[in-house]
PyMOL CGO cylinders between C-alpha atoms (Angstrom):
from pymol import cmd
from pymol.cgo import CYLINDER

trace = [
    CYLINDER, -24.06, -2.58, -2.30, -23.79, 0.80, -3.24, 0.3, 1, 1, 1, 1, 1, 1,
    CYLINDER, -23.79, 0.80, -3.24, -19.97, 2.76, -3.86, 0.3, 1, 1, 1, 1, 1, 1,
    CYLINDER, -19.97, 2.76, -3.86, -19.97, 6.74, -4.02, 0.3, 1, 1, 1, 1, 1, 1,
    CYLINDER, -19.97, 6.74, -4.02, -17.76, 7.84, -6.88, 0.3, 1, 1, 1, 1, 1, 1,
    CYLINDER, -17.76, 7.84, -6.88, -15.68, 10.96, -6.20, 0.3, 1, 1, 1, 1, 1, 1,
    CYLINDER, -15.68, 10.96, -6.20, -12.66, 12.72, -8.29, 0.3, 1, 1, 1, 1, 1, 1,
    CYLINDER, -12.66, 12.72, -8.29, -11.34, 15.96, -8.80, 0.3, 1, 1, 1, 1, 1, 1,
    CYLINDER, -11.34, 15.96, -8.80, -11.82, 17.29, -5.29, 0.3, 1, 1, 1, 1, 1, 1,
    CYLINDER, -11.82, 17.29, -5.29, -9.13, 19.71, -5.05, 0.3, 1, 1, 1, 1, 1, 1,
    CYLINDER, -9.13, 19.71, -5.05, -9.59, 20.75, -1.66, 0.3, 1, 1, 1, 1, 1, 1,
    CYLINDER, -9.59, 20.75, -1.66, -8.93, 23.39, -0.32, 0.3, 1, 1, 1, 1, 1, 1,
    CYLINDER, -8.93, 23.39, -0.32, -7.71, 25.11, -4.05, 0.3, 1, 1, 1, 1, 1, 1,
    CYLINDER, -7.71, 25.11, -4.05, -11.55, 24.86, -5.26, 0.3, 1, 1, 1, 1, 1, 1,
    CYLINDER, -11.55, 24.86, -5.26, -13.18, 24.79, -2.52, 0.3, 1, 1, 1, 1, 1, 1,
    CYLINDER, -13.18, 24.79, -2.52, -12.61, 24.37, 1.60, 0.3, 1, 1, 1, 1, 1, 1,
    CYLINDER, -12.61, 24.37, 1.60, -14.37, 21.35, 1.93, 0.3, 1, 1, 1, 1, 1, 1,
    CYLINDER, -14.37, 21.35, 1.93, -16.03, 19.06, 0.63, 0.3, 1, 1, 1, 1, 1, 1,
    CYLINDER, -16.03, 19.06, 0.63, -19.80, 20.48, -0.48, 0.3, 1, 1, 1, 1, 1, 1,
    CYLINDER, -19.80, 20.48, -0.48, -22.67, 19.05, 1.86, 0.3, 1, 1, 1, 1, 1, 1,
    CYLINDER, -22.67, 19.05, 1.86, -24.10, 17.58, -0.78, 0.3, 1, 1, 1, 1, 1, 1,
    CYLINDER, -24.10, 17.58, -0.78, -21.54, 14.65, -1.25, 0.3, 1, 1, 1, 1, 1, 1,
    CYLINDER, -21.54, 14.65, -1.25, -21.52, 14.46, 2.55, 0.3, 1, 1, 1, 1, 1, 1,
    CYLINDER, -21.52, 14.46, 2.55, -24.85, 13.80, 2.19, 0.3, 1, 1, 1, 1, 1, 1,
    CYLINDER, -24.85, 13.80, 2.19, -25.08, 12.06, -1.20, 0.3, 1, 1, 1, 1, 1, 1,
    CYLINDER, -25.08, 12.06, -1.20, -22.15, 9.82, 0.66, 0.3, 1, 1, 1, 1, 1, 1,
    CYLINDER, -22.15, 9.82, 0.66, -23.70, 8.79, 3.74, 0.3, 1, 1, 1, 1, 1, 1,
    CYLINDER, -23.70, 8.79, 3.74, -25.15, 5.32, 3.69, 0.3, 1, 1, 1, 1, 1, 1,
    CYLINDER, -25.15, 5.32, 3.69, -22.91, 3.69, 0.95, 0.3, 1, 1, 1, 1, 1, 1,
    CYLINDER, -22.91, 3.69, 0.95, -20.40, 0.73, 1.63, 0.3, 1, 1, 1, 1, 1, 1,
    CYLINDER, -20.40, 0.73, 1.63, -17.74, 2.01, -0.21, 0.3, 1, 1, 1, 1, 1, 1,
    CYLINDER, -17.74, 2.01, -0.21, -15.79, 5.47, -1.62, 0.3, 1, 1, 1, 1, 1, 1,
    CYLINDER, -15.79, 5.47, -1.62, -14.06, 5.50, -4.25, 0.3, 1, 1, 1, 1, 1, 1,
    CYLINDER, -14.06, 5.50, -4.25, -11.85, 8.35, -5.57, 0.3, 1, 1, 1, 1, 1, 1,
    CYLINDER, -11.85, 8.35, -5.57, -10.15, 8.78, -8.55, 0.3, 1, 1, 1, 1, 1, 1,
    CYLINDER, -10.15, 8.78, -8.55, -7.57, 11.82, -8.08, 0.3, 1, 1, 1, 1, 1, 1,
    CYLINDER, -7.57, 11.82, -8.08, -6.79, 15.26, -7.28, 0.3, 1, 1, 1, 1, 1, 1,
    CYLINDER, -6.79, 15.26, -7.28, -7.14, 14.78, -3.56, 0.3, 1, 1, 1, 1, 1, 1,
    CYLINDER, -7.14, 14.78, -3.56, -5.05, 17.52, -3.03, 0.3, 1, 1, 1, 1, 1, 1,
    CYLINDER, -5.05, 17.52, -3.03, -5.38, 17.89, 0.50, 0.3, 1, 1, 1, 1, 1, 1,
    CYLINDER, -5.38, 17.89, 0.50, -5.36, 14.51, 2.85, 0.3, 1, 1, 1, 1, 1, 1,
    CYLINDER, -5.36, 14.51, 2.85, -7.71, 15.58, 5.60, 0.3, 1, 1, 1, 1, 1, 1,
    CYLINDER, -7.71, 15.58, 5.60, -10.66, 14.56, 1.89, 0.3, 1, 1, 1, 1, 1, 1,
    CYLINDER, -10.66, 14.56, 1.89, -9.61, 11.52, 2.80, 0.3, 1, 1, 1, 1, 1, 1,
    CYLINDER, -9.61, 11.52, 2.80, -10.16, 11.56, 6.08, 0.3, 1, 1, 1, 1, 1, 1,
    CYLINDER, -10.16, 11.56, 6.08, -13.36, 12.83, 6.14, 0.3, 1, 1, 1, 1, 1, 1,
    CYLINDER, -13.36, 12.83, 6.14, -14.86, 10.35, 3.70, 0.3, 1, 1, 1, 1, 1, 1,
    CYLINDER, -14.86, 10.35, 3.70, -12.97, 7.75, 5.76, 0.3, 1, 1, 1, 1, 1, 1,
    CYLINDER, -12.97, 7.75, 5.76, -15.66, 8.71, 8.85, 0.3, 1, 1, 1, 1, 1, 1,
    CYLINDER, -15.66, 8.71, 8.85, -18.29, 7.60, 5.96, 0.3, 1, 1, 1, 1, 1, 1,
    CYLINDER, -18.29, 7.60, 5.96, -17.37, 4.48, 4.79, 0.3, 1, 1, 1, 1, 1, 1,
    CYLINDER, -17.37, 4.48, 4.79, -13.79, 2.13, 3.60, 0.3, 1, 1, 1, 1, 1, 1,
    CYLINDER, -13.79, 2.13, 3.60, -11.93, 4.36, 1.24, 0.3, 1, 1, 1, 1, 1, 1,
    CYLINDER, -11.93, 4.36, 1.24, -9.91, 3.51, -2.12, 0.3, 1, 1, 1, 1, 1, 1,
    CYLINDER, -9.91, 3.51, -2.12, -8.08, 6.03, -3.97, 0.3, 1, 1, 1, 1, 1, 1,
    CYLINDER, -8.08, 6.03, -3.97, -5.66, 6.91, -6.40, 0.3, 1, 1, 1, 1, 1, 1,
    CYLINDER, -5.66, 6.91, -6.40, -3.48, 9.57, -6.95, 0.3, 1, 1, 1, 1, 1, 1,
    CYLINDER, -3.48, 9.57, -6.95, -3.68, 12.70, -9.80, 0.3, 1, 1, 1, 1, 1, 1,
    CYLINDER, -3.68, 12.70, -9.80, -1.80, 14.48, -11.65, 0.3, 1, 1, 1, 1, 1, 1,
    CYLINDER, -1.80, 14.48, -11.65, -2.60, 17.64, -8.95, 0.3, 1, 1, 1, 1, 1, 1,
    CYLINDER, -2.60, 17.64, -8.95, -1.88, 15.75, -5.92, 0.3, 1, 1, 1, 1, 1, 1,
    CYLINDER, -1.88, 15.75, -5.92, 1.26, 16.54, -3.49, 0.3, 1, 1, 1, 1, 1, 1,
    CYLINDER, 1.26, 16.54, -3.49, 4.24, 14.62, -3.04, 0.3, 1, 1, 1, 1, 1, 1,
    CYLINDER, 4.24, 14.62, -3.04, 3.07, 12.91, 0.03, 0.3, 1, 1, 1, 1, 1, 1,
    CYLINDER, 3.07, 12.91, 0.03, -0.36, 11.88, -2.04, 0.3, 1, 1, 1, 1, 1, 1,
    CYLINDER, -0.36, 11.88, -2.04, 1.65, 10.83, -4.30, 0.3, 1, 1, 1, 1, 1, 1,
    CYLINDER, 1.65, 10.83, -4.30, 3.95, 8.83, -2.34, 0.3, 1, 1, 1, 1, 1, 1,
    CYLINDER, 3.95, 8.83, -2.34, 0.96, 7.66, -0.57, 0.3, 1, 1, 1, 1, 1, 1,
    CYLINDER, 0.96, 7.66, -0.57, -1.43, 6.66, -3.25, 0.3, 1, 1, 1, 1, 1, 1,
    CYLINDER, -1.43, 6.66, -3.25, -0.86, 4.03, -6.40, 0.3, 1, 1, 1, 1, 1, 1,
    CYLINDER, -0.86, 4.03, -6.40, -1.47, 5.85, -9.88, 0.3, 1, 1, 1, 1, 1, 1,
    CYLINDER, -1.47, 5.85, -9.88, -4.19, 3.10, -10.30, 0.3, 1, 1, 1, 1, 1, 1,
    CYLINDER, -4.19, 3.10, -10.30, -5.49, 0.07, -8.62, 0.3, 1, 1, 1, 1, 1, 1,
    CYLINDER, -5.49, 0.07, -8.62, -8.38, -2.89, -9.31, 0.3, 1, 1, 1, 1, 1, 1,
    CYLINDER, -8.38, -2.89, -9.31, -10.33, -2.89, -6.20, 0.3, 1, 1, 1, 1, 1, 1,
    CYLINDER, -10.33, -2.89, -6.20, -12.81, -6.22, -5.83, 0.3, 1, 1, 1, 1, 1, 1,
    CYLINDER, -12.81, -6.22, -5.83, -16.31, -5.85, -5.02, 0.3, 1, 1, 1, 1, 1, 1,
    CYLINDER, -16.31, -5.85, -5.02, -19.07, -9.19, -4.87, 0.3, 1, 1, 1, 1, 1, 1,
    CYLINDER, -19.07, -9.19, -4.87, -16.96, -11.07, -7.73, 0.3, 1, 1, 1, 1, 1, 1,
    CYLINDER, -16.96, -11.07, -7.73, -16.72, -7.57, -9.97, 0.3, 1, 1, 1, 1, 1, 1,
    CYLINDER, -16.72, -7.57, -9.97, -13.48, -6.03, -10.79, 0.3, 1, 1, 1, 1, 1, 1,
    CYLINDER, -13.48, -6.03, -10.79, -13.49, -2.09, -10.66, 0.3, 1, 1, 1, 1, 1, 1,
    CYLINDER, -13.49, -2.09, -10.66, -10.23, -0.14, -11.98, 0.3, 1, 1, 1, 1, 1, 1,
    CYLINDER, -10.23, -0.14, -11.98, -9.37, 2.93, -10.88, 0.3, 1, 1, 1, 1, 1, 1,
    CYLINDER, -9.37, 2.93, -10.88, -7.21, 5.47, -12.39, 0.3, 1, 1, 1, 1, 1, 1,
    CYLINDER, -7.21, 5.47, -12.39, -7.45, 9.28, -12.70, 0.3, 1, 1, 1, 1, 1, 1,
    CYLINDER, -7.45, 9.28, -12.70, -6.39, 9.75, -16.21, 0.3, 1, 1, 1, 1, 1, 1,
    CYLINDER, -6.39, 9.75, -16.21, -3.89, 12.30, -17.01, 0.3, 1, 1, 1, 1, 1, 1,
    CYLINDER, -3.89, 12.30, -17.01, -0.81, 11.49, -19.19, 0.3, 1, 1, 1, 1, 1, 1,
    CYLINDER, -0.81, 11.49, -19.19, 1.17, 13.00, -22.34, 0.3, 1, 1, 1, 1, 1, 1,
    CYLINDER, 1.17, 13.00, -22.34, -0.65, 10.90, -25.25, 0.3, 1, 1, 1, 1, 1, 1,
    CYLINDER, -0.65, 10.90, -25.25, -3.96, 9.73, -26.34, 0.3, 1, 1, 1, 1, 1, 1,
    CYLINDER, -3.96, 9.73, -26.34, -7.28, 11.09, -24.90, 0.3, 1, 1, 1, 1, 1, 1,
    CYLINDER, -7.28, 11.09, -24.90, -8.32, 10.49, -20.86, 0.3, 1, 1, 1, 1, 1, 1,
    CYLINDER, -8.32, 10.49, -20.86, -10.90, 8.06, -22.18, 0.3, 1, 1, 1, 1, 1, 1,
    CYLINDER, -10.90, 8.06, -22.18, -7.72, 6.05, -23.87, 0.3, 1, 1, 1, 1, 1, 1,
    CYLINDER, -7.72, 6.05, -23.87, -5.83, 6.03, -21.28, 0.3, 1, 1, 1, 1, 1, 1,
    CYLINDER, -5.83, 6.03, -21.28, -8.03, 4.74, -19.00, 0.3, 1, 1, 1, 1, 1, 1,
    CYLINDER, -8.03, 4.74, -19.00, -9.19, 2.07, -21.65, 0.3, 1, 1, 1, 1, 1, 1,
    CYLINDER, -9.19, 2.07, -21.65, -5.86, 0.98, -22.11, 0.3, 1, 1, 1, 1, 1, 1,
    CYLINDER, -5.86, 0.98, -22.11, -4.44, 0.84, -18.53, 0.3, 1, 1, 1, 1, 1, 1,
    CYLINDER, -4.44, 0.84, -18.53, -6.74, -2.30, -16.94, 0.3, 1, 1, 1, 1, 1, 1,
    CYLINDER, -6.74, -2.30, -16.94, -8.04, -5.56, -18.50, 0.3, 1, 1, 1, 1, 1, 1,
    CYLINDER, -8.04, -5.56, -18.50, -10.22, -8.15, -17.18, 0.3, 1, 1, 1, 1, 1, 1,
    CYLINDER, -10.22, -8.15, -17.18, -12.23, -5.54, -15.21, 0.3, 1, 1, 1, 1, 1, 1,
    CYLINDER, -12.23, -5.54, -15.21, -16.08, -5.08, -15.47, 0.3, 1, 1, 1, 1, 1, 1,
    CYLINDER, -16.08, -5.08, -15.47, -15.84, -1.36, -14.92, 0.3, 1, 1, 1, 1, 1, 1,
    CYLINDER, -15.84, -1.36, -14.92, -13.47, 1.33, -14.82, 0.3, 1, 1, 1, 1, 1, 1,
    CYLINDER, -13.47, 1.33, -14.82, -14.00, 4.86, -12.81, 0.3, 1, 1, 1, 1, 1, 1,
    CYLINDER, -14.00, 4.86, -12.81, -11.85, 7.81, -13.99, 0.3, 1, 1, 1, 1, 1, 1,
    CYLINDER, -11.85, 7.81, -13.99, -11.72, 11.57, -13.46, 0.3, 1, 1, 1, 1, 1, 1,
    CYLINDER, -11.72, 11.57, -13.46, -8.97, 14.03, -14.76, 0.3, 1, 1, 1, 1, 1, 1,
    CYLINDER, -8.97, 14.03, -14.76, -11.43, 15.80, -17.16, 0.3, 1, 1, 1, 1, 1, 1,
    CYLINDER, -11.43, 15.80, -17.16, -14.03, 16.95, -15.08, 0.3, 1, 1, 1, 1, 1, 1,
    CYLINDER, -14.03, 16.95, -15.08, -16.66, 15.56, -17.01, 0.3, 1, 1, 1, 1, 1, 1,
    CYLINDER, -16.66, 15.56, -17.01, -19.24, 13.44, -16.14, 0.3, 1, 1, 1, 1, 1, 1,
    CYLINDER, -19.24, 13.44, -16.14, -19.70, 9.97, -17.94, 0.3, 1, 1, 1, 1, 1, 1,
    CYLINDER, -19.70, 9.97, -17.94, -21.69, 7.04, -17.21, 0.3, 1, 1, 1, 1, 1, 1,
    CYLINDER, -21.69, 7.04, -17.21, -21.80, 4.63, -20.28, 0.3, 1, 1, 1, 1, 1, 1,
    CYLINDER, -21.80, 4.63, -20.28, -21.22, 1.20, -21.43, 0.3, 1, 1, 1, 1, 1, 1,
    CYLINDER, -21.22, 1.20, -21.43, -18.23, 0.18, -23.56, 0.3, 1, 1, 1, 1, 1, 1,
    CYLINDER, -18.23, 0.18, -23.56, -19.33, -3.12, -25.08, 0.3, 1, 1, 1, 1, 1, 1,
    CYLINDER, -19.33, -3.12, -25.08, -19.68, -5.35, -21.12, 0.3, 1, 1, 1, 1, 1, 1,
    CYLINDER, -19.68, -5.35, -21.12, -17.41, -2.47, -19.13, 0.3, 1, 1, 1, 1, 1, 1,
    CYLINDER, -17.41, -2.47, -19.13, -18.97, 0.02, -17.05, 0.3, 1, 1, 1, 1, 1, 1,
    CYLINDER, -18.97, 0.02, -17.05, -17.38, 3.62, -17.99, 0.3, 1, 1, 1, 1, 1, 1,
    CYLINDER, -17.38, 3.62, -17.99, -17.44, 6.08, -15.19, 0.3, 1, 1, 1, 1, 1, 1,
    CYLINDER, -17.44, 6.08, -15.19, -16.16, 9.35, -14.53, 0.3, 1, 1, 1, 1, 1, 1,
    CYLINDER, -16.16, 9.35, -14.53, -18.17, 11.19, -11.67, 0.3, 1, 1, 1, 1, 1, 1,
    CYLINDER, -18.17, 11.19, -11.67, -16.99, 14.75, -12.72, 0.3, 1, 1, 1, 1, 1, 1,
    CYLINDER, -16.99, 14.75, -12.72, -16.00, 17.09, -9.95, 0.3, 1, 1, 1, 1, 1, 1,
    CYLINDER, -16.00, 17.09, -9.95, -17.81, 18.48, -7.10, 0.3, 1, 1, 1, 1, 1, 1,
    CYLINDER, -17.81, 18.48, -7.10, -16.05, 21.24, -7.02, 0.3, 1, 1, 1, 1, 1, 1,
    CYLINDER, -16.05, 21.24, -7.02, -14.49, 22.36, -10.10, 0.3, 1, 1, 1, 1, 1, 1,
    CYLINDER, -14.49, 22.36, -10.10, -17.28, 21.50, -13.20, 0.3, 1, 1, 1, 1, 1, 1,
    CYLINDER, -17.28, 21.50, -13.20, -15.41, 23.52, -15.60, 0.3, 1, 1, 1, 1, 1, 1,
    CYLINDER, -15.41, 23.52, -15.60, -17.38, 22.73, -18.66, 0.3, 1, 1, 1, 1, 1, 1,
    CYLINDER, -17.38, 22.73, -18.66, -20.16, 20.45, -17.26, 0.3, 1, 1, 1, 1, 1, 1,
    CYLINDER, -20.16, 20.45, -17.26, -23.56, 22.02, -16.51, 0.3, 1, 1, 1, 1, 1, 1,
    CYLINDER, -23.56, 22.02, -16.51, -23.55, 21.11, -12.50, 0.3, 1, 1, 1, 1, 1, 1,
    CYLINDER, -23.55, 21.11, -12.50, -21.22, 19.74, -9.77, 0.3, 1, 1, 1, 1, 1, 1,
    CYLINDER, -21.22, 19.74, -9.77, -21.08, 15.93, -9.37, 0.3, 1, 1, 1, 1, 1, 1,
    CYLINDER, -21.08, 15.93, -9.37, -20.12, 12.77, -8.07, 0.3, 1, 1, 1, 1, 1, 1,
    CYLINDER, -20.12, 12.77, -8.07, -21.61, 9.15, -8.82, 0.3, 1, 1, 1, 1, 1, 1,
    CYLINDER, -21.61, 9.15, -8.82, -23.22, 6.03, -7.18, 0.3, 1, 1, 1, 1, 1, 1,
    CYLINDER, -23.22, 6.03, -7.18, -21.88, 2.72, -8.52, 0.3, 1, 1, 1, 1, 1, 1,
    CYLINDER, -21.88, 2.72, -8.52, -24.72, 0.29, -7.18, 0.3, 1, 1, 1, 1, 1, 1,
    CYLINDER, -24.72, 0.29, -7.18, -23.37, -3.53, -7.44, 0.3, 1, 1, 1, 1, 1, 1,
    CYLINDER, -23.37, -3.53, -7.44, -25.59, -6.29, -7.24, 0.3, 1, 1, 1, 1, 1, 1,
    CYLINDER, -25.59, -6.29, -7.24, -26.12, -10.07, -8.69, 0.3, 1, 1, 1, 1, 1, 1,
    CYLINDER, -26.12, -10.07, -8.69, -28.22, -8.24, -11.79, 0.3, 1, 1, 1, 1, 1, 1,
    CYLINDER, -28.22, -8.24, -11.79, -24.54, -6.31, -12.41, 0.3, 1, 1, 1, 1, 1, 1,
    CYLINDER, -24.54, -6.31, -12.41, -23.14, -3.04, -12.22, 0.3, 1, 1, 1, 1, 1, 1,
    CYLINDER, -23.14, -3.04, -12.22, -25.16, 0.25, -12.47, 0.3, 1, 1, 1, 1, 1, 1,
    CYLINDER, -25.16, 0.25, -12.47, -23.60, 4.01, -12.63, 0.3, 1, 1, 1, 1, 1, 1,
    CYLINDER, -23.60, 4.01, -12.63, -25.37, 7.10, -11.95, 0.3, 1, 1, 1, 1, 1, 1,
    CYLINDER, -25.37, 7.10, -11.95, -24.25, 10.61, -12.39, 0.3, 1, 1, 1, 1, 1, 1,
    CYLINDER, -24.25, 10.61, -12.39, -25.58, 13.08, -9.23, 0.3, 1, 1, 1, 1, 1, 1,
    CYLINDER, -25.58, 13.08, -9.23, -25.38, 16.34, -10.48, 0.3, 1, 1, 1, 1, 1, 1,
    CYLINDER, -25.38, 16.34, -10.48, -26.03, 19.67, -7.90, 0.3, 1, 1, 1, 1, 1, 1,
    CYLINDER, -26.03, 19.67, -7.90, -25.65, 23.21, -7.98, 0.3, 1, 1, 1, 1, 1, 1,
]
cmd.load_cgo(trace, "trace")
């Protein structure tokens, strides 16, 4: 099974629409995932026409977002546990906070900072896919794949220009 990893959208305030690369980069996979900073429903929407959509709300996102959206959730996938969260707060790093806001979960996915990580904390999966429209101070645009399969959970970062 393989789950596309999006956060940090912000559509339309960095871009219109999503980039044709995640479009592209989406199409196929079981599952999307987003971690916050929607901003704008019709994202939803769109990757809806791709595949099942989970998401959380950010720190960026509009009331009705907001009202719509849980500030994190554990969504079940083939036996593994995945929680999602986007990461802002007042104390402790993004990496903390998601750290500290799940247990008993084999991976968590994150955004918030814009910043792309893909790396193992001890068993759990660590993964923020970065933004594909906003990389501040990351080299390239991205999003991630989260492939799940008997052999376990593997992330991987998709960077484009």
């Amino acid at each position: 099974m393989r789950i596309g990893i999006l956060s940090d959208t912000h559509i339309p305030t960095r871009a219109r629409e999503l980039p044709t690369e995640v479009i592209s980069g989406m199409t196929g996979v079981d599952l999307i995932i987003h971690a916050g900073d929607i901003v704008e429903q019709s994202v939803l929407s769109t990757l809806a026409a791709i595949a099942p959509v989970h998401a959380v709300h950010g720190n960026m996102d509009p009331p009705p977002l907001r009202r719509a959206l849980p500030r994190t959730r554990v969504v079940e996938v083939q036996g593994y546990r995945i929680g999602v969260i986007h990461g802002d707060g007042r104390y402790g790093s993004v990496l903390t906070r998601a750290l500290s806001a799940f247990e008993d979960v084999n991976c968590i996915v994150f955004g918030h900072s814009h910043r792309p990580v893909c790396t193992r904390y001890g068993d759990l999966l660590l993964l923020n896919p970065g933004s594909p429209t906003d990389r501040r101070l990351s080299p390239k645009h991205s999003y991630a794949i989260l492939t799940v399969s008997a052999a376990g959970l593997e992330g991987e970062i998709v960077y484009f220009d």
